[in-house]
C-alpha positions as CSV (number, residue, x, y, z in Angstrom):
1,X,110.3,123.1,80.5
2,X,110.8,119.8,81.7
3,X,107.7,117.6,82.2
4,X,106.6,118.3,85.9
5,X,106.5,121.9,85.6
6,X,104.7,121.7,81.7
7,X,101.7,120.2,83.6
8,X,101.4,123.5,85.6
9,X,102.5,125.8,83.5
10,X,102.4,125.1,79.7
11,X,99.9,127.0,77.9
12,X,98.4,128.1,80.9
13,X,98.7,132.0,82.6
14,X,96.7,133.8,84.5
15,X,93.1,135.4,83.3
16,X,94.2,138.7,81.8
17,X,91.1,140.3,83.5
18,X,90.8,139.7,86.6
19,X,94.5,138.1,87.7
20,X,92.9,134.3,88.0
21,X,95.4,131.8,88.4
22,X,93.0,129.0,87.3
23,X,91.7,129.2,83.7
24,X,88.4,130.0,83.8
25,X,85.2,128.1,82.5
26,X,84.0,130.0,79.4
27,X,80.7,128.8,80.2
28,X,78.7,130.5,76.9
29,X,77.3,129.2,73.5
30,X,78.5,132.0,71.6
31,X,80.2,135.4,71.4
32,X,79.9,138.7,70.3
33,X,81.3,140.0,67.4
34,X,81.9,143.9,66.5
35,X,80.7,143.7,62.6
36,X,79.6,140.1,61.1
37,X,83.1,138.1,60.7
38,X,85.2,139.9,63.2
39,X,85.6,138.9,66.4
40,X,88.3,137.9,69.2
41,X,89.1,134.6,67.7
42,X,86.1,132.7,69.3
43,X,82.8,132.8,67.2
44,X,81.1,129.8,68.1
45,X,81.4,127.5,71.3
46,X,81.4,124.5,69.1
47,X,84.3,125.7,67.3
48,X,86.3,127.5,69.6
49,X,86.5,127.8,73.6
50,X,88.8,129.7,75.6
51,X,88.8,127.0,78.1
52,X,89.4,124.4,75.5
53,X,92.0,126.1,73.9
54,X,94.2,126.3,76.9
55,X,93.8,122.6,77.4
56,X,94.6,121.6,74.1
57,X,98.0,123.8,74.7
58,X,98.8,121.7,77.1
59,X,98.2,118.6,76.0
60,X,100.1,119.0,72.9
61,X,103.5,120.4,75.2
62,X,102.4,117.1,77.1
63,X,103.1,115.1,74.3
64,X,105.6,117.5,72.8
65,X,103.4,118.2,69.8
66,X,102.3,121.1,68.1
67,X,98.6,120.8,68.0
68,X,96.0,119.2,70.2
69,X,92.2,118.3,69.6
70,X,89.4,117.7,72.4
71,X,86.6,115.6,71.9
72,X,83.7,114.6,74.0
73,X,85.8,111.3,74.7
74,X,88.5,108.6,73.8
75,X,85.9,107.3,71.5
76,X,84.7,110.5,69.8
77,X,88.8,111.0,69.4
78,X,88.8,107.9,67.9
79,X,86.2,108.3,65.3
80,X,87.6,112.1,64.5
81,X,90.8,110.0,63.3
82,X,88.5,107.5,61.6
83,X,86.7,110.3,59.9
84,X,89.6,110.7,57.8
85,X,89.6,107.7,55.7
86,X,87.5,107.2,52.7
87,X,86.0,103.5,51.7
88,X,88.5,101.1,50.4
89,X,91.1,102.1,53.2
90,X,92.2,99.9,55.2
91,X,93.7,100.4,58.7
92,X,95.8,97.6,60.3
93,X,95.0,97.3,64.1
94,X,96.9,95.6,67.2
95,X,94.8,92.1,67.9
96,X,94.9,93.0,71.6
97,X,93.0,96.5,72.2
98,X,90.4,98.1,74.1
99,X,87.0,96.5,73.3
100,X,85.2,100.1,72.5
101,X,88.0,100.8,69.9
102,X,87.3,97.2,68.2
103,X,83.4,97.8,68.1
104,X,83.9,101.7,66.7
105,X,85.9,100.0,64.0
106,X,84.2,96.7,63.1
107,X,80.4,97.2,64.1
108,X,80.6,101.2,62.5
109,X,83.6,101.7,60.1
110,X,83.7,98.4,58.2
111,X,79.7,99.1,57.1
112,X,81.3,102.3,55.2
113,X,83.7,100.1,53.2
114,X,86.9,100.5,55.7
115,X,88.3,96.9,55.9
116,X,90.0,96.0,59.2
117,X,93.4,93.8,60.1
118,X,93.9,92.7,63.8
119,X,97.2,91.5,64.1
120,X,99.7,90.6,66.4
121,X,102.0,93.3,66.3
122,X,104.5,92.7,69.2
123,X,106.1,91.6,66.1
124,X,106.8,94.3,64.3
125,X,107.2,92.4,60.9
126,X,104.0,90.8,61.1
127,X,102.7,94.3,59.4
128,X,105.2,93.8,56.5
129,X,103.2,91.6,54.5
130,X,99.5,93.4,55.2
131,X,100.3,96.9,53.9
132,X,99.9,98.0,51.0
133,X,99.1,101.5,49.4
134,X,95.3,100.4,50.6
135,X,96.6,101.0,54.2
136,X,95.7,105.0,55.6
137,X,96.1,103.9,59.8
138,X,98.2,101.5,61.5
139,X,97.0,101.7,65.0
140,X,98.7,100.7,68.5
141,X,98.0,100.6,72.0
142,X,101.1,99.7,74.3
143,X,100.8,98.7,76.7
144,X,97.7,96.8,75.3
145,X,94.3,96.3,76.7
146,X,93.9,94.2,79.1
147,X,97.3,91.9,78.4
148,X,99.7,94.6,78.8
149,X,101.4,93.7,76.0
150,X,103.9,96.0,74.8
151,X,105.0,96.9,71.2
152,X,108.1,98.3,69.7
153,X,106.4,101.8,68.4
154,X,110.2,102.5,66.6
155,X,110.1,99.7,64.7
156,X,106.5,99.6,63.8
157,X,107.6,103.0,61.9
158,X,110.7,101.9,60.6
159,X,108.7,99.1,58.7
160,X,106.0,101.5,57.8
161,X,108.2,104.2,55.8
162,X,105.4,106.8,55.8
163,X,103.0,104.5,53.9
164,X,100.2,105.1,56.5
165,X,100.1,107.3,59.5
166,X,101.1,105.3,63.2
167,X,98.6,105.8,65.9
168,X,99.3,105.5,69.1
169,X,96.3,105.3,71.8
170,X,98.8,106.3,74.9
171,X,96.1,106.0,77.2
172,X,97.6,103.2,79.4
173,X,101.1,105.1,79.4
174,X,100.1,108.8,79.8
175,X,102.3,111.3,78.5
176,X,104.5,111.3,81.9
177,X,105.7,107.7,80.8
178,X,105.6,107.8,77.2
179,X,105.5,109.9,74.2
180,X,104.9,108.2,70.9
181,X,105.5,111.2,69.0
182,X,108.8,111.3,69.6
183,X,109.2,107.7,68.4
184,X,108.5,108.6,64.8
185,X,104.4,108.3,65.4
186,X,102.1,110.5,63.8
187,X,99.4,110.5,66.2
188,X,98.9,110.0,69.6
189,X,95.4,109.1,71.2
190,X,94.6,109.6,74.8
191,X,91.0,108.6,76.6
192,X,91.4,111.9,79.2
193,X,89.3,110.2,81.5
194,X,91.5,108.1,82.5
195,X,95.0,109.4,84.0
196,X,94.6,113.1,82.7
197,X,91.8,113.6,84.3
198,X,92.4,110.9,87.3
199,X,89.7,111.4,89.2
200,X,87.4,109.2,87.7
201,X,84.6,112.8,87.1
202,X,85.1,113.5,83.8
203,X,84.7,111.9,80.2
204,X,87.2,113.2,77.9
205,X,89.3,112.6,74.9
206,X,91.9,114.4,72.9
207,X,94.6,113.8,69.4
208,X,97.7,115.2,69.3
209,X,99.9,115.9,66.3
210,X,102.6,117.7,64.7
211,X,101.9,117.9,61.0
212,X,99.6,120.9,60.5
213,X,98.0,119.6,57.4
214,X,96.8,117.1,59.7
215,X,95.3,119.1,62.9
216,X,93.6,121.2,60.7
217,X,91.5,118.0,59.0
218,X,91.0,116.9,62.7
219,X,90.4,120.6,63.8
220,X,87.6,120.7,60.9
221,X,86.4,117.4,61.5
222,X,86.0,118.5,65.6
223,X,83.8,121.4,64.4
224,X,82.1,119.9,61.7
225,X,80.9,116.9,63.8
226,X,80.7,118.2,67.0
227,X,81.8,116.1,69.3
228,X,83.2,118.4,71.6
229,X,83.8,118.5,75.3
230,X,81.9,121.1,77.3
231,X,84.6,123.8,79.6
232,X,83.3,122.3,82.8
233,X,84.6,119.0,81.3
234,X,88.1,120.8,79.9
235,X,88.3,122.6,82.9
236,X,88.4,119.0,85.3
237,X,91.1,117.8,82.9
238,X,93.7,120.9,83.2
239,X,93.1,120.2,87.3
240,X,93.7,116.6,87.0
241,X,96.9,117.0,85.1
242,X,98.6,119.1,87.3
243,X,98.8,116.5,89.5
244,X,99.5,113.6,87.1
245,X,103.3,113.6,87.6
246,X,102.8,112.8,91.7
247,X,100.1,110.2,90.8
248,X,101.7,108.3,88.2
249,X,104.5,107.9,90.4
250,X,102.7,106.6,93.3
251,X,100.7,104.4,91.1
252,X,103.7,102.5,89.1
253,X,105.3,102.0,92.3
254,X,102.1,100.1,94.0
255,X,101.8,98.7,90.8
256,X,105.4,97.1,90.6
257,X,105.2,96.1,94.3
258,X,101.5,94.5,93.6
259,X,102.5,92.6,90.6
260,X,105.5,90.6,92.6
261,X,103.4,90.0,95.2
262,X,100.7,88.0,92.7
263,X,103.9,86.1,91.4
264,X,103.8,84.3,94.4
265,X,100.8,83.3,94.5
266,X,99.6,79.5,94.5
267,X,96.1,80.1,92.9
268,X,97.6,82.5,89.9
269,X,98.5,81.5,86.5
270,X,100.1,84.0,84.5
271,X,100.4,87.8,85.8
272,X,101.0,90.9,82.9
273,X,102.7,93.6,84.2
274,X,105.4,95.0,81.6
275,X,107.9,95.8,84.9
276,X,108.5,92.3,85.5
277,X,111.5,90.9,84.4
278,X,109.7,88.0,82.9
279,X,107.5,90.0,80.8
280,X,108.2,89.2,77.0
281,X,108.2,93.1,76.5
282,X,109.9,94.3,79.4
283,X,113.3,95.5,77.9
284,X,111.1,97.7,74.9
285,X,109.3,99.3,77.7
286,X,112.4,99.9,79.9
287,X,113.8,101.8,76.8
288,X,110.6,103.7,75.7
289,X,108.3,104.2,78.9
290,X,109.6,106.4,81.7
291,X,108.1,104.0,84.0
292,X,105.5,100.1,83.6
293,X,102.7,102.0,84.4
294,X,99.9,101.3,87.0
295,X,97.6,98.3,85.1
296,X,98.1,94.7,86.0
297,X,96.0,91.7,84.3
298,X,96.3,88.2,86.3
299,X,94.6,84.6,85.1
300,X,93.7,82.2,87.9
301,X,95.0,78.6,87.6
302,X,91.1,77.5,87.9
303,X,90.3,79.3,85.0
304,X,86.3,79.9,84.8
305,X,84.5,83.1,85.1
306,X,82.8,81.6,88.5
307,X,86.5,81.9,89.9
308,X,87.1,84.8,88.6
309,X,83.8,86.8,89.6
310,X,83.9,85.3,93.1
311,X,87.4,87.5,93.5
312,X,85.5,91.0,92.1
313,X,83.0,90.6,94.9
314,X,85.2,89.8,97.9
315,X,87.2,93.2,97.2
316,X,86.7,95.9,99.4
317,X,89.3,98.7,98.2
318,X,89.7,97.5,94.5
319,X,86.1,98.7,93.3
320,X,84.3,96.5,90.8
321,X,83.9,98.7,87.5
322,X,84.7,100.1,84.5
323,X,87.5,102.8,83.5
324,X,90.6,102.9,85.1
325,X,93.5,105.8,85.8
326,X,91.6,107.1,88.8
327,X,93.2,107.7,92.3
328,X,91.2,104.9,93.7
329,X,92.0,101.4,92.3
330,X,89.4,99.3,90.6
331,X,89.0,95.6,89.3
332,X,87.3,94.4,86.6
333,X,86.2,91.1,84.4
334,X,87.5,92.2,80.7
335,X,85.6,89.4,78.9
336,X,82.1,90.7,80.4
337,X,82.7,94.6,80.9
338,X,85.3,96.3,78.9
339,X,85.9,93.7,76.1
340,X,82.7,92.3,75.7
341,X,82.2,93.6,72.4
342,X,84.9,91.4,70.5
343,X,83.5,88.0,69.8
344,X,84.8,85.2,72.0
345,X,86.7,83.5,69.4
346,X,88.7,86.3,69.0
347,X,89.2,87.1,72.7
348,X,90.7,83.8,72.2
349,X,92.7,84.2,69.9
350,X,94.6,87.2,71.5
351,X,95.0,85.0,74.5
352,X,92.1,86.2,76.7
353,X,91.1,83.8,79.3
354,X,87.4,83.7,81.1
355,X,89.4,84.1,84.1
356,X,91.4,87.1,83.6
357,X,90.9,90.1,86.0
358,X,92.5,93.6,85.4
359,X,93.8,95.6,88.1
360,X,93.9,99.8,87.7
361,X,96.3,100.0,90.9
362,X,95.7,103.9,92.6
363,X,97.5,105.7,94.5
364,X,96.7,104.0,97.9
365,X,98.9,102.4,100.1
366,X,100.3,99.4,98.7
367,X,100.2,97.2,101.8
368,X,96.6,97.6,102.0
369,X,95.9,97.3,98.3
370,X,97.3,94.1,98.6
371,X,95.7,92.9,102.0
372,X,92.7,93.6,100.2
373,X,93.3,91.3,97.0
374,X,95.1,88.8,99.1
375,X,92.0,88.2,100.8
376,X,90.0,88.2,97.8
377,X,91.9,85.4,95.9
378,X,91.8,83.2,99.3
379,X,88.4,83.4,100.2
């Protein structure tokens, strides 16, 4: 199947019962069981929902994987995978990621002996000289958060050679524009919130995999600590991403046509927006995204906070807050919302700015998006 009709129809088919076309919510805490052991498959909502299961279907054909894993969120997704080193590992990270993922790792994982490496790795070779048979994770996002920047996942795991698994948090991309797995990763990481779900309703998370080995650590580890979503919750997602094809679309397009409009403009510095021509990663992501994708960071030329907050509060479509992927476009201050966690000093040092706002463009129309902002940066 190719992509747009997966989102419809992969893993999913109507309730054998009653003819549904939409998978029902399996809203119980447990089922029966005919002698002790023997049952339909499902036991124990923790372990098993039929409502799950059908999204996790999906998600893997998404990804074209074999085996996907719900969680209660990106995070909970993210520890799961963290779960499975042991102290003394060591995990080599992107320097320019998601401040959630950076606190999970440093303020959590490095108390339990895991030692951390934030890198620049829009050079692939700069991972050469760090691993070593210490190194269990090697872990991407691309495009990053909030800089957009975008990094060569194929040559990340040429230079790895199987020494340590490649994870890919895709949640920027989606699985409409990119699929790390068929790049050679061996894990891809989506926050569901964001474009799966697209609605901005539902907290979410989900791994996907191929090597079984593998999904049945993560499958244990999802039982064993329970961070599970609920069916409402899985439910919301398999909605949302039957539309993700037609929003994605829309979305890139504003985004492209928003991103050369802020080119132009006076009070601007620098925009980051991996479908301009300029961008330093442009031709990687024109061979292995689909499409740029929908996020756009800008720095202002008078670059303070002051500047910078006085935009976020003269918006009237772009709504000041947190997340992103939804149908409605937001803005947001990275250095005091979604990347407050990391230190300063290092927000520096992967060339944050106090100024920088990030744009999650939706699927409005791109005229008045852009009215909107214009406005905004003038005022």
């Amino acid at each position: 199947m190719k992509f747009e009709t997966k989102v419809i129809h992969a893993g999913i088919n109507p309730d054998p019962s009653t003819g549904a076309i939409m998978t029902p919510i399996f809203q119980t805490s447990t089922y029966v069981q005919s002698k002790p052991g023997v049952h339909n498959g499902f036991a124990y909502a923790r372990g098993q929902n039929p409502t799950r299961k059908v999204l996790e279907t999906n998600l893997a054909s998404l990804e074209n994987g074999k085996y996907g894993i719900c969680f209660g969120s990106g995070l909970a997704a993210l520890d799961a995978i963290l779960k499975l080193l042991e102290p003394g590992d060591e995990i080599i990270a992107t320097n320019d990621l998601y401040g959630g993922s950076y606190r999970l790792m440093v303020r959590l994982y490095e108390r339990y002996g895991i030692k951390m490496h934030f890198v620049d790795l829009t050079d692939p070779d700069n991972i050469v000289s760090l691993i070593n048979p210490k190194t269990k994770i090697v872990w991407l996002e691309t495009p990053t958060n909030p800089l957009l920047n975008i990094i060569d996942i194929k040559a990340i795991v040429d230079r790895t050679k199987s020494r340590a698994f490649v994870c890919v948090d895709n949640t920027f991309a989606s699985p409409y524009l990119q699929n790390p797995l068929d790049l050679g990763a061996d894990i891809v990481l989506h926050s569901a919130t964001k474009y799966l779900g697209g609605h901005s309703d539902v907290i979410h998370g989900c791994v996907i995999v191929n090597n079984k080995e593998l999904a049945d650590k993560l499958y244990f580890i999802q039982n064993a600590a329970g961070a599970i979503p609920g069916p409402q919750d899985c439910f919301l997602i398999l909605r949302g991403i039957k539309t993700l094809h037609v929003r994605m679309d829309r979305a890139c397009e504003n985004a492209q046509y928003i991103a050369n409009k802020l080119l132009d403009f006076d009070l601007i510095d620098k925009v980051y927006y991996p479908g301009l021509t300029s961008h330093k990663g442009h031709e990687i992501a024109k061979n292995q995204m689909k499409n740029f994708g929908a996020m756009i960071s800008f720095d202002l030329k008078e670059n303070t906070q002051e500047s910078a907050t006085k935009i976020m509060e003269n918006t009237h479509l772009f709504s000041l807050a947190e997340s992103l992927g939804g149908v409605e476009s937001l803005i947001g201050h990275p250095a005091t919302m979604t990347h407050a966690a990391i230190p300063k000093e290092d927000r520096e040092k992967m060339g944050m700015s106090d100024s920088l706002i990030r744009l999650s463009i939706g699927i409005e129309n791109k005229e008045d998006l852009w009215q909107d902002l214009k406005v905004a940066i003038e005022s």
